[in-house]
C-alpha positions as a printed Julia matrix, in Angstrom:
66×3 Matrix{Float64}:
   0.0    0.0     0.0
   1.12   3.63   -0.88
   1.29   6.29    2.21
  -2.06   7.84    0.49
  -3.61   4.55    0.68
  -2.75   3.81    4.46
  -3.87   7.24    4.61
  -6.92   6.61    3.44
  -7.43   3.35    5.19
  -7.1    5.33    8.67
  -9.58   7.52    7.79
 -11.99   5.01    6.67
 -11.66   3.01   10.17
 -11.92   6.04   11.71
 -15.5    6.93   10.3
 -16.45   3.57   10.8
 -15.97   3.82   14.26
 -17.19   6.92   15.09
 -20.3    6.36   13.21
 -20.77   2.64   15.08
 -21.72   4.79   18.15
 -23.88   7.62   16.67
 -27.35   6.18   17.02
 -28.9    8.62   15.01
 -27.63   7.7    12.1
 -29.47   5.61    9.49
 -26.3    4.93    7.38
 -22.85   6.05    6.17
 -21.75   5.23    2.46
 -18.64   5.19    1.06
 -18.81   6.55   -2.58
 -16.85   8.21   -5.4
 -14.0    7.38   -7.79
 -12.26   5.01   -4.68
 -14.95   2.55   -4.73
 -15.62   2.06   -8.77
 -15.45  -1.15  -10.01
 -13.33  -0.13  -13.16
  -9.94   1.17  -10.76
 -10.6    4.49  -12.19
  -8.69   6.32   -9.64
  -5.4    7.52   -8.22
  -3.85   9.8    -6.0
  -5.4   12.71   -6.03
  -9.24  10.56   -5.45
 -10.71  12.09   -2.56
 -13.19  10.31   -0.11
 -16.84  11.03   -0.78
 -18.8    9.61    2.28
 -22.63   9.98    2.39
 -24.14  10.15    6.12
 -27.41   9.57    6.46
 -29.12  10.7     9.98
 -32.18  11.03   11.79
 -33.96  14.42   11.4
 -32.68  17.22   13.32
 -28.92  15.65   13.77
 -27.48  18.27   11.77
 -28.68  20.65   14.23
 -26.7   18.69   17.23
 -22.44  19.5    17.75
 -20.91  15.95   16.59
 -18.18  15.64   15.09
 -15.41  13.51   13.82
 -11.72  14.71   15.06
  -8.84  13.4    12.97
């Protein structure tokens, strides 16, 4: 694995286990370039994570510290 992909792999654990404890949330998906089928990306593919919550979480101070 490159450093951006360890990077990357950090992050991902990271979400996972913050969002493990948030009970408001309905689900959190991982998509974007990173998670195509055809390998179409590289080093400068970003993370796109979709959270979806409960109504009115947004409105609530959580959040994820890296």
């Amino acid at each position: 694995m490159t450093n951006i992909e360890i990077k990357r792999s950090e992050l991902l654990a990271s979400i996972r286990a913050w969002a493990s404890v948030q009970d408001d949330l309905r689900a959190v998906v991982h998509t974007g370039s990173l998670v195509r089928r055809d390998g179409l990306s590289d080093g400068f593919s970003d993370l796109d994570i979709e959270i979806v919550a409960r109504s009115g979480y947004a409105d609530r101070d959580r959040r994820l510290d890296t």
